[in-house]
Structures are given as structure tokens and as C-alpha cells.
py3Dmol code that shows the C-alpha trace and the ligand (Angstrom):
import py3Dmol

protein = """\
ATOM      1  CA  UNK A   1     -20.414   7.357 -23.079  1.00  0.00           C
ATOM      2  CA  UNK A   2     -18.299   6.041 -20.150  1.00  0.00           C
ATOM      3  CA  UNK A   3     -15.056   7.549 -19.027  1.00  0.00           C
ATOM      4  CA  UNK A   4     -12.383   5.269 -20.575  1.00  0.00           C
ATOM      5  CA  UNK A   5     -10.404   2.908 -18.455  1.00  0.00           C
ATOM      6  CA  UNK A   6      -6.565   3.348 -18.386  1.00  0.00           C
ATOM      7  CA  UNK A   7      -5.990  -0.429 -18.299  1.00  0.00           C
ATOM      8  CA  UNK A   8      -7.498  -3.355 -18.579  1.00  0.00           C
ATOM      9  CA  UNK A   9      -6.344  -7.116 -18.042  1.00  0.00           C
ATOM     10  CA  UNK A  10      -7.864  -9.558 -19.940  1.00  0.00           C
ATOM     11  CA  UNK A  11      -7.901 -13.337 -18.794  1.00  0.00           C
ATOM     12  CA  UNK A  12      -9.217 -16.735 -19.844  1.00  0.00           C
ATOM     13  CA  UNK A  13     -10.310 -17.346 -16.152  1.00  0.00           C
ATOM     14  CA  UNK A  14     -11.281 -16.053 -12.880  1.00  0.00           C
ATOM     15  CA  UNK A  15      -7.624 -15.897 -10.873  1.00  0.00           C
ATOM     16  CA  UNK A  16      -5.001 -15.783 -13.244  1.00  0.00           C
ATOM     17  CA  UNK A  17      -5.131 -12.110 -13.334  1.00  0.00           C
ATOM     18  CA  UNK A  18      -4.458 -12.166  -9.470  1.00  0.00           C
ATOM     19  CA  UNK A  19      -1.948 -14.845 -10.317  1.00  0.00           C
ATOM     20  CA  UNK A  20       0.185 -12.958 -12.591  1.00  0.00           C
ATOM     21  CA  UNK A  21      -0.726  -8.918 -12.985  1.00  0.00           C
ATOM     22  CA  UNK A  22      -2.543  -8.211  -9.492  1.00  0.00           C
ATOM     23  CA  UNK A  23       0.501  -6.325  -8.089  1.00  0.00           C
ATOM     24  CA  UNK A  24       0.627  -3.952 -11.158  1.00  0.00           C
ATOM     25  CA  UNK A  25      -2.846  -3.329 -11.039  1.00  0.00           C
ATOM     26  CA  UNK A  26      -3.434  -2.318  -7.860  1.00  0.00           C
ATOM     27  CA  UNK A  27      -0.329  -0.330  -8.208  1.00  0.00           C
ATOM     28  CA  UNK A  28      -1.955   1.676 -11.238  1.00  0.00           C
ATOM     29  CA  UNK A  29      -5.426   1.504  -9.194  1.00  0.00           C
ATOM     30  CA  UNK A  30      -2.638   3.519  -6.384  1.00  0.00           C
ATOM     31  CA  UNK A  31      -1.761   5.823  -9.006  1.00  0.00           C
ATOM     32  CA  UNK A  32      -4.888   7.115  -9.394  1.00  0.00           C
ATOM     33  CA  UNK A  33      -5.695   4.842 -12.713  1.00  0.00           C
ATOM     34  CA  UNK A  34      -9.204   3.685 -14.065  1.00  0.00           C
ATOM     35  CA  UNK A  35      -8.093  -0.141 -13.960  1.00  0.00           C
ATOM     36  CA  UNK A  36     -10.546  -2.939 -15.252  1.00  0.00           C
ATOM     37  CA  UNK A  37     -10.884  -6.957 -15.334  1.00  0.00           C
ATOM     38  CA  UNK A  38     -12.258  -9.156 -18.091  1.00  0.00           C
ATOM     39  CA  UNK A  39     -12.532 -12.716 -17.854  1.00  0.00           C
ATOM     40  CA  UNK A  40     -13.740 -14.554 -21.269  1.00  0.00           C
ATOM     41  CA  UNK A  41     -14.881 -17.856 -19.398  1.00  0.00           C
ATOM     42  CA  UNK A  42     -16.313 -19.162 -16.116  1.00  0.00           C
ATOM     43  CA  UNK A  43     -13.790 -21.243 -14.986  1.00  0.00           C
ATOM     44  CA  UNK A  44     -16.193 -24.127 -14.862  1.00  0.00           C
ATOM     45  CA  UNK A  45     -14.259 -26.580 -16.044  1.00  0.00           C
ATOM     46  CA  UNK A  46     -11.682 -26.353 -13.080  1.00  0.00           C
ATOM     47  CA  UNK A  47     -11.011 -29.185 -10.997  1.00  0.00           C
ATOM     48  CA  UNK A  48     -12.297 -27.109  -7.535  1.00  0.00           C
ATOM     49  CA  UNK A  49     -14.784 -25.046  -6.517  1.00  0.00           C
ATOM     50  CA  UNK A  50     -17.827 -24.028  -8.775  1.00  0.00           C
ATOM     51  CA  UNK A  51     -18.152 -21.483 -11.488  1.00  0.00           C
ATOM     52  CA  UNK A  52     -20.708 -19.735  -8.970  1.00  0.00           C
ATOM     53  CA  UNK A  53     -18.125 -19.569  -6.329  1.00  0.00           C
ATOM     54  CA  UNK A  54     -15.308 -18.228  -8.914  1.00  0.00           C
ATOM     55  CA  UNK A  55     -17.723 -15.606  -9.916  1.00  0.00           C
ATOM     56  CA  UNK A  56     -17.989 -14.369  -5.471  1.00  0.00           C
ATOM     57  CA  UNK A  57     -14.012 -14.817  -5.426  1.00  0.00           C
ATOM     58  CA  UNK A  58     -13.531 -12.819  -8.374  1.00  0.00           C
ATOM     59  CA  UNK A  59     -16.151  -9.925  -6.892  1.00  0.00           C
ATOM     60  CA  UNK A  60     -13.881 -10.008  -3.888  1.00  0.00           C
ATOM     61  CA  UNK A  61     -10.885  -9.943  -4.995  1.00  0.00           C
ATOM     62  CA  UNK A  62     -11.997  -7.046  -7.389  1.00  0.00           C
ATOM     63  CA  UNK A  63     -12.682  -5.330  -4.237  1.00  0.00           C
ATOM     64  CA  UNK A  64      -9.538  -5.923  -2.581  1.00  0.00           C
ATOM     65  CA  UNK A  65      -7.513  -4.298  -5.811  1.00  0.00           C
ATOM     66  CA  UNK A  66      -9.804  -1.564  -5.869  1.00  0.00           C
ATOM     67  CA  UNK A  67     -10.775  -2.112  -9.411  1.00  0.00           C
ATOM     68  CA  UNK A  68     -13.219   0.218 -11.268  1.00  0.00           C
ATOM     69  CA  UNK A  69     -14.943  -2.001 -13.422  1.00  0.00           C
ATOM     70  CA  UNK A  70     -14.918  -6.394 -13.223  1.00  0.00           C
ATOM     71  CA  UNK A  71     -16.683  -8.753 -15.959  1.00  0.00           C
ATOM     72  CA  UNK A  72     -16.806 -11.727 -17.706  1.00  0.00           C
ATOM     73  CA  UNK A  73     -17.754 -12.351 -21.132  1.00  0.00           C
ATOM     74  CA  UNK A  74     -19.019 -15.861 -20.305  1.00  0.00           C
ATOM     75  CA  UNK A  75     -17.827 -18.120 -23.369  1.00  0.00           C
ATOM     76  CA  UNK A  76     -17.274 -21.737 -22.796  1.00  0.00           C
ATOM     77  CA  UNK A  77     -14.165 -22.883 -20.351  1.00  0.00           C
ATOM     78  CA  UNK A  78     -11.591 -25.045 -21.858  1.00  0.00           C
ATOM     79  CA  UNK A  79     -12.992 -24.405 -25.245  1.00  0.00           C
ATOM     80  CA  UNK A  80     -12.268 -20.773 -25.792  1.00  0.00           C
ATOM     81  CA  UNK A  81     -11.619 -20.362 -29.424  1.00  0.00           C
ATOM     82  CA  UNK A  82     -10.558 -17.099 -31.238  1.00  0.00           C
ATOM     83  CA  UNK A  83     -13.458 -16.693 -33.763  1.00  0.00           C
ATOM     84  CA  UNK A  84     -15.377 -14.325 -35.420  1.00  0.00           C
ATOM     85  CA  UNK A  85     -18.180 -14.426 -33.604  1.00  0.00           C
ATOM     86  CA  UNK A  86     -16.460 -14.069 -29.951  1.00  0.00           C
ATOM     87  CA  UNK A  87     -13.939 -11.317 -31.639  1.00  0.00           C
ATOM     88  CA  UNK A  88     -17.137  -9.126 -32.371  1.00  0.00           C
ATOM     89  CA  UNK A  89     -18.954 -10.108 -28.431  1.00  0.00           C
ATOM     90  CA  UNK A  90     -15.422  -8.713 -27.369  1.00  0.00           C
ATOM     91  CA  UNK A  91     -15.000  -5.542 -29.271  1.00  0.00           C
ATOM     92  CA  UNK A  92     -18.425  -4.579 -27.730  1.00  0.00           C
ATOM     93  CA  UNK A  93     -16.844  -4.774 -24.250  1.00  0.00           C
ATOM     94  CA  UNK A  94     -13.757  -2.732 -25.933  1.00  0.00           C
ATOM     95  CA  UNK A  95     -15.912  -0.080 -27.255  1.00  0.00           C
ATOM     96  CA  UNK A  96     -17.708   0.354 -23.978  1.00  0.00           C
ATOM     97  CA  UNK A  97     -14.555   0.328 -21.515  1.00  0.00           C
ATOM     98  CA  UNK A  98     -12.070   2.298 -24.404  1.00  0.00           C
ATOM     99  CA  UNK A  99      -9.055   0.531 -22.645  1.00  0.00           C
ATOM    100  CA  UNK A 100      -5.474   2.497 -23.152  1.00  0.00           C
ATOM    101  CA  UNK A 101      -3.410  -0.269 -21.756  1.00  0.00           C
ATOM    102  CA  UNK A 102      -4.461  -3.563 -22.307  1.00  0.00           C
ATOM    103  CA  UNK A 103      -2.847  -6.425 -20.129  1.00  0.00           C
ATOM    104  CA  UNK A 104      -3.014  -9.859 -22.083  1.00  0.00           C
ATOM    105  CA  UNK A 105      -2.244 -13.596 -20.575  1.00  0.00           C
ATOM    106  CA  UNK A 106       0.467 -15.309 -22.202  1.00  0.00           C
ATOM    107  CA  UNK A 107       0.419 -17.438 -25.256  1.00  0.00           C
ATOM    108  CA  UNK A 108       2.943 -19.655 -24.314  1.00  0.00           C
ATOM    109  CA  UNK A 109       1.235 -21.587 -21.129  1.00  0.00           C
ATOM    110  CA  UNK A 110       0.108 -24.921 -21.272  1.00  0.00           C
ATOM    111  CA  UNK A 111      -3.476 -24.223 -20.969  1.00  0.00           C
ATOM    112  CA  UNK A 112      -4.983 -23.668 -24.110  1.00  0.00           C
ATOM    113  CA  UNK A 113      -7.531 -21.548 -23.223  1.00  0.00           C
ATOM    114  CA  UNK A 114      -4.303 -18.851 -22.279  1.00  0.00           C
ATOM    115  CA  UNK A 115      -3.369 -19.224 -25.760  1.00  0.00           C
ATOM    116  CA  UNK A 116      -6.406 -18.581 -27.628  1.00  0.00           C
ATOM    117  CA  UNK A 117      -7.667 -15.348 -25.167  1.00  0.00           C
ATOM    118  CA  UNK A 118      -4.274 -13.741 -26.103  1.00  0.00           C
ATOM    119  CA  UNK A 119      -5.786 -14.303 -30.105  1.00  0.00           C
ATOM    120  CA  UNK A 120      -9.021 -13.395 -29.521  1.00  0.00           C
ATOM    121  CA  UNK A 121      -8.432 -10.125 -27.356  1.00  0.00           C
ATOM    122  CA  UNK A 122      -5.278  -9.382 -29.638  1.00  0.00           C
ATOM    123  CA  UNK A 123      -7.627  -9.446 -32.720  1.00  0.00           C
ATOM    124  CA  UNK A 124     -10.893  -7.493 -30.767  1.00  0.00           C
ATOM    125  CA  UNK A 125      -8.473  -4.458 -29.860  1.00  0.00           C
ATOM    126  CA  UNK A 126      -7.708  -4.231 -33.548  1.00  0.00           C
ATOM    127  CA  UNK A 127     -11.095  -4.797 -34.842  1.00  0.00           C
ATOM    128  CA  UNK A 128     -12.347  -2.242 -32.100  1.00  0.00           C
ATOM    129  CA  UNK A 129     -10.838   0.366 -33.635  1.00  0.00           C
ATOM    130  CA  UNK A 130     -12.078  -0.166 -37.277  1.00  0.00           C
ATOM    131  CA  UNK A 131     -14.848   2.734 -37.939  1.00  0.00           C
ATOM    132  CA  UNK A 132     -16.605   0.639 -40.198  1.00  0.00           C
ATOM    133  CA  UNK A 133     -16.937  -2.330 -37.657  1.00  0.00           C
ATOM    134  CA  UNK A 134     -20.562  -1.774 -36.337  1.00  0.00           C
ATOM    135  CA  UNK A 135     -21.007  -0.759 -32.656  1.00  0.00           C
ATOM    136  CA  UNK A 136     -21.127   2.145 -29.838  1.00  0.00           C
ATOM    137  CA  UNK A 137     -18.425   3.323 -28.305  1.00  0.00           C
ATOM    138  CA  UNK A 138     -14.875   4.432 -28.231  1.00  0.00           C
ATOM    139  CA  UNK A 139     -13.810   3.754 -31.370  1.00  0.00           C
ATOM    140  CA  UNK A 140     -10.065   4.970 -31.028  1.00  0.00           C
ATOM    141  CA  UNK A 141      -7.629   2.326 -30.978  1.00  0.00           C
ATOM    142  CA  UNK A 142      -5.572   1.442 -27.841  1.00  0.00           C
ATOM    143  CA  UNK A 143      -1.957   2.796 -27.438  1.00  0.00           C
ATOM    144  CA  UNK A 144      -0.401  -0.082 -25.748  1.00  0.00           C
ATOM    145  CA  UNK A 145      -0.814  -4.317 -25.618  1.00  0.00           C
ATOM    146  CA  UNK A 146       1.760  -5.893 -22.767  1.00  0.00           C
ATOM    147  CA  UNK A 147       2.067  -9.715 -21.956  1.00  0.00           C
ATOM    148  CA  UNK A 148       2.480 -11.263 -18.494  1.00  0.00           C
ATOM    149  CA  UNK A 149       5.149 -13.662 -18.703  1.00  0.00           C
ATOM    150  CA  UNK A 150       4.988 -15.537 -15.171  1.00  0.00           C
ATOM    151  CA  UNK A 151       6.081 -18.460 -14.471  1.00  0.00           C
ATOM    152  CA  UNK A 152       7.210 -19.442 -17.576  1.00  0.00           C
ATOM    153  CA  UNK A 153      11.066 -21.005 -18.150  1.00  0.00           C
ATOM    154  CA  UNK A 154      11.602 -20.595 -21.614  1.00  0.00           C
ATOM    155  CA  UNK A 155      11.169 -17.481 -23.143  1.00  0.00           C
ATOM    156  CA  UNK A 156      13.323 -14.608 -23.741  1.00  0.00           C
ATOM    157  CA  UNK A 157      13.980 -12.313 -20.884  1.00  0.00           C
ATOM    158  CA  UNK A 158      10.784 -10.266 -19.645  1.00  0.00           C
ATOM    159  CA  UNK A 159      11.062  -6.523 -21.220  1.00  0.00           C
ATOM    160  CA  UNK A 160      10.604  -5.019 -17.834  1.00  0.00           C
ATOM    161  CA  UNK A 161       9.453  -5.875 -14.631  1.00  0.00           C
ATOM    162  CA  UNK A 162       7.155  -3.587 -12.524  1.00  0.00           C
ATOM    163  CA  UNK A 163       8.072  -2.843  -8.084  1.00  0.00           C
ATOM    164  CA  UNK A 164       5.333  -4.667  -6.557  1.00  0.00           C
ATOM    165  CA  UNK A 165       7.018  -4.595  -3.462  1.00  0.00           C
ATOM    166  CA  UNK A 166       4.296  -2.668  -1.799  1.00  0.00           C
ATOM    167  CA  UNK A 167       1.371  -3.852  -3.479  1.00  0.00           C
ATOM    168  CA  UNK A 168       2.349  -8.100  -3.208  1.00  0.00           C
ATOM    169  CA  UNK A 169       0.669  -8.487   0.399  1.00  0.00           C
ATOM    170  CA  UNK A 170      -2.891  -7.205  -0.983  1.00  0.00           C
ATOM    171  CA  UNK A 171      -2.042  -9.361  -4.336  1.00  0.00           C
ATOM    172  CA  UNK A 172      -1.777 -12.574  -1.920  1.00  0.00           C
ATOM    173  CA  UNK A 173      -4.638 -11.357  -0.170  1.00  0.00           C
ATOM    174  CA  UNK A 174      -6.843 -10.993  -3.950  1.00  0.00           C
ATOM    175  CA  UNK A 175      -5.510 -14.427  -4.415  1.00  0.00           C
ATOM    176  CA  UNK A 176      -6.770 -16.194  -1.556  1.00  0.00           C
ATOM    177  CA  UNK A 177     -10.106 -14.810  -2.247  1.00  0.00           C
ATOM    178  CA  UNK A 178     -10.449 -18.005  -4.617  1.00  0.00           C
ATOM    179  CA  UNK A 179     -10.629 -20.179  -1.083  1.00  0.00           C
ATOM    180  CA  UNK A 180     -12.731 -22.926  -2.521  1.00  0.00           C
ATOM    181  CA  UNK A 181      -9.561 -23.295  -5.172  1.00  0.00           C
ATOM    182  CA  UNK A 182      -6.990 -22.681  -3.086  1.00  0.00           C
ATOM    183  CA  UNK A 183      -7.134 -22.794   0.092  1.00  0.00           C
ATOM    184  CA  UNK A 184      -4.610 -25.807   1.675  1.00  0.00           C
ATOM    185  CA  UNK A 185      -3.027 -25.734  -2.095  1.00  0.00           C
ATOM    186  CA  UNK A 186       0.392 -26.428  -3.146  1.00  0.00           C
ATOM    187  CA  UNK A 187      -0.524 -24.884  -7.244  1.00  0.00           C
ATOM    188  CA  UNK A 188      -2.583 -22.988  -9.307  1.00  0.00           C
ATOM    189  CA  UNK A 189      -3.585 -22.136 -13.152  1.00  0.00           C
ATOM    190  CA  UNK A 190       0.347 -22.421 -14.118  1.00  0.00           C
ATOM    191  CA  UNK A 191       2.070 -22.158 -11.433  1.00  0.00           C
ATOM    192  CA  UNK A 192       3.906 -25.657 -10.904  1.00  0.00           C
ATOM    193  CA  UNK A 193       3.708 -27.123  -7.485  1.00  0.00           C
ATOM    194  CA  UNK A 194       7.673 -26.876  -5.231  1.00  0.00           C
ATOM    195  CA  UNK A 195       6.058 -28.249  -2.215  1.00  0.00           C
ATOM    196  CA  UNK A 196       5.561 -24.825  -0.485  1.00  0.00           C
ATOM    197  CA  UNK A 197       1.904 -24.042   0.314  1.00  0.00           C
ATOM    198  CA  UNK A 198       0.263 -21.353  -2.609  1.00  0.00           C
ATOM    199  CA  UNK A 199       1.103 -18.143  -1.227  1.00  0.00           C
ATOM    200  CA  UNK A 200       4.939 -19.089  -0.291  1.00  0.00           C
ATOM    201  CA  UNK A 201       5.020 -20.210  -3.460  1.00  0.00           C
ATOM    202  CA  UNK A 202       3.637 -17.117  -5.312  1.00  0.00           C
ATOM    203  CA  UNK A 203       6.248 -15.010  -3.014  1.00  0.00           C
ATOM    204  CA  UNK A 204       9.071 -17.133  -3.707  1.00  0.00           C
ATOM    205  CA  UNK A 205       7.963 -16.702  -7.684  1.00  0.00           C
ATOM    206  CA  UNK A 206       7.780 -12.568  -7.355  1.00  0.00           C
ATOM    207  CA  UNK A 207      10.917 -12.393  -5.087  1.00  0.00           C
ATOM    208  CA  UNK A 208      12.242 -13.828  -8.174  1.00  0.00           C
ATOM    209  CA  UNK A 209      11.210 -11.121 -10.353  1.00  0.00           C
ATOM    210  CA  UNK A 210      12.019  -8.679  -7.801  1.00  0.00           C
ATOM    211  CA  UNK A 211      15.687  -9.998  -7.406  1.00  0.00           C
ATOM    212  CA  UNK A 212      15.928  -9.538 -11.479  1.00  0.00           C
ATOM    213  CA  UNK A 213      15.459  -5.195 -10.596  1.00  0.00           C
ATOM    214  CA  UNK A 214      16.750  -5.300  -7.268  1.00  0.00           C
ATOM    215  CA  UNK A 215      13.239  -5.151  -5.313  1.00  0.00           C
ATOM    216  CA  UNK A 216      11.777  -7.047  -3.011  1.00  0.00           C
ATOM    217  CA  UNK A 217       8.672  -8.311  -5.539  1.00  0.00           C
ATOM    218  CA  UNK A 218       7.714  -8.147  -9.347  1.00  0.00           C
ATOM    219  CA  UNK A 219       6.061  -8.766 -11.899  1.00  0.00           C
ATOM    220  CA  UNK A 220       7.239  -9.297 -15.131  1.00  0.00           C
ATOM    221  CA  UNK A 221       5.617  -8.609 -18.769  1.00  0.00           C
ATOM    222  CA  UNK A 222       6.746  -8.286 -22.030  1.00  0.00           C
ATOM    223  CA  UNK A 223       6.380  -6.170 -25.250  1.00  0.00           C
ATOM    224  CA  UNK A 224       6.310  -7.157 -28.873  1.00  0.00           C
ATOM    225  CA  UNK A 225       7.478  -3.422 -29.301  1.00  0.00           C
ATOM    226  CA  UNK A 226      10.505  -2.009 -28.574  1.00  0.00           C
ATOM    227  CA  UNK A 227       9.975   0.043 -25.818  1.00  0.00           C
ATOM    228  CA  UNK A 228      11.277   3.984 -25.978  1.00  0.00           C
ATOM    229  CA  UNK A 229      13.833   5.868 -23.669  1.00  0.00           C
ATOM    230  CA  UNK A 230      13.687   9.257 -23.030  1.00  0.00           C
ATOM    231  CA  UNK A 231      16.658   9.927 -20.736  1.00  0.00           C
ATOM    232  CA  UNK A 232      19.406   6.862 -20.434  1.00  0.00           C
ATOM    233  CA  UNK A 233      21.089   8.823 -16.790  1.00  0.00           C
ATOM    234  CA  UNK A 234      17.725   8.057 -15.044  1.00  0.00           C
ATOM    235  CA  UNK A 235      17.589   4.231 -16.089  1.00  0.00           C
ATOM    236  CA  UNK A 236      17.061   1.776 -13.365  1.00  0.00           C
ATOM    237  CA  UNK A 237      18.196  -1.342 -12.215  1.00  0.00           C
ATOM    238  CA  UNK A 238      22.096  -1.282 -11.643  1.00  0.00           C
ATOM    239  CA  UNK A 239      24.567  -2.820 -13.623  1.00  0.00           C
ATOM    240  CA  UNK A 240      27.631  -3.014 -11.441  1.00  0.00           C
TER     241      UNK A 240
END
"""
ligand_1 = """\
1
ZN
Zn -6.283 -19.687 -16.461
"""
view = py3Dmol.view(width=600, height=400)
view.addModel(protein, "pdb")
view.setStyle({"model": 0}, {"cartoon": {"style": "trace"}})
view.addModel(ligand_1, "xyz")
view.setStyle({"model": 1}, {"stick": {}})
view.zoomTo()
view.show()
């Protein structure tokens, strides 16, 4: 059996995990982490640029975050549905990788397909760690299941935003691997377009999140779960 990864993002398409977690992961990739990428669809159904070429971008960019492991589970673009049938193709790829940390999309964006992977991988991590659910593997179940939550205006404050201040210049750079989407581009996947050409307008939205914990860029994600505190004199962020 494979060494388990630490974490793993999971994605509808090729880009959005550049688009909204690509600072964290190459952070944890920095930190000496076994970090992994799953996209459940093509991206064929995207206005630009072919499914072919998303699949070179996406080996590219993999490269450029320094990521262990990259696939994609190849169900249908702009008809991903959380079913029975793609749970069980998904807890396969669980059971193989044996993910700590998974990274999910956000329900809340206006592409469907966002929506439904956040269902479907919610439901394979739990599935993956039933013993009498057929299939090789690790069957332990993950420890943790965090949400990005960029660029979206109306939900409750993220739980925590993670530095990238260090890591955003090689996130831009895994992002404009996806030239044939956006190269000359004024918005992507859910971004909404301001005017500013894509990468201004990716820095402007992670100087954002960097201004909420006083850093230059981040990231933000939240947590159905409380999270825990060990020791409240070493919390971050200032208050006054
Ligand atoms: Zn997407």
C-alpha cells in the first residue's frame, strides 16, 4: 500500500484548486507534506480551451506546486451529480491516497458542479472509512474536511485564513498555466470580472484575505467544526 497523503484538494475542475487553495498547498508541499489533487471532471464544458489542453495545464501547474500525486476521476462536466455510483468510483481513489486533510470546493458558488463535488467527496470520505464497504486500501477515516470560501460575499466570516504571502507568486504562476483559459482574461471559474486583468485580480482578492490577518496574501477556508485552542497567549492576528 501507498504512503498516505497528508492532504488532498478535491475540485469539480481543472483550475479552481489553483484559484482558491494553491497558496496553502504549496505551503504544506514547503512543509514537507505529501499534498495531492483530484479533479472529478474534465472541464470540457468550459467556454475556452479544450479538455486536452486543461489536462497539460493541470500537469503543469501540478509541477509548479510541487504536488505528489495529480488526477482526475473523469465524470461528466456540468453534470456532476452526487450518486451512488460516483460516491463508490471516489472512495476507491480515497482508499488508495488515505488523505488526512481533505480540502473541499465550496457549496455555495454558482456553478453547480461546485456544489455537488462538495456532496459527493463529503459522502466518499465517510463511506471510505466503512470496513464493510468493499475495496483496498486505507480504510481509516480522515481527521479533518476544510472548505475554501473565496470569493464569495455572503457567508459567515472564514474560520481562519492561512499566510500565503510567500507562496502567492508561484500560485499566480500555477494559475497561468491554464493559458488557453486565461491568458488576456479579465475572470475565471468564480471569480467575477473588476476590470483588472486575471492575475491583478486574483492579488487584489488574496490581499484581501491577507489584510483580514494582517499579511500580505491569504487564503481563506472554513470549518463546520469548531476548531480547538491549545494556548490563547500565542493567538494571532491582533486585536488592537
Ligand atoms: Zn470550477
Amino acid at each position: 500500500m501507498a504512503e498516505r497523503l497528508d492532504v488532498l484538494a478535491v475540485a469539480a475542475h481543472p483550475d479552481d484548486i489553483e484559484l482558491t487553495c494553491g497558496g496553502t498547498l504549496i505551503k504544506c508541499v514547503e512543509a514537507g507534506y505529501r499534498v495531492g489533487a483530484l479533479e472529478l471532471t474534465g472541464g470540457e464544458s468550459g467556454t475556452l480551451g479544450s479538455a486536452g489542453q486543461r489536462a497539460e495545464a493541470a500537469a503543469a501547474a501540478a509541477k509548479v506546486m510541487g504536488l505528489t500525486v495529480r488526477e482526475n476521476l473523469g465524470l461528466p462536466d456540468a453534470r456532476l451529480e452526487d450518486t451512488q455510483e460516483n460516491r463508490l468510483k471516489l472512495v476507491r481513489v480515497f482508499r488508495r491516497l488515505g488523505p488526512r486533510v481533505l480540502i473541499l470546493q465550496n457549496e455555495q458558488w454558482r456553478h453547480p458542479d461546485h456544489a455537488a463535488s462538495v456532496a459527493l467527496a463529503r459522502a466518499a470520505a465517510f463511506l471510505a472509512g466503512l470496513k464493510k464497504i468493499e475495496g483496498e486500501g486505507h480504510v481509516e477515516r480522515l481527521q479533518k474536511i476544510m472548505y475554501c470560501q473565496a470569493y464569495i460575499e455572503h457567508t459567515p466570516k472564514p474560520s481562519f485564513v492561512v499566510d500565503i504571502s510567500a507562496q502567492f507568486e508561484r500560485k499566480l504562476e500555477a494559475i497561468m498555466c491554464y493559458r488557453s483559459q486565461f491568458e488576456g482574461r479579465t475572470e475565471a471559474g468564480e471569480l467575477f470580472p473588476n476590470g483588472q486583468p486575471l492575475p491583478e485580480l486574483v492579488r487584489t482578492q488574496c490581499r484581501h484575505y491577507g489584510s483580514l490577518i494582517r499579511t500580505a496574501y491569504g487564503e481563506p477556508f472554513y470549518t463546520r467544526e469548531t476548531l480547538a485552542v491549545e494556548d490563547i497567549v500565542t493567538l494571532g492576528v491582533k486585536s488592537i
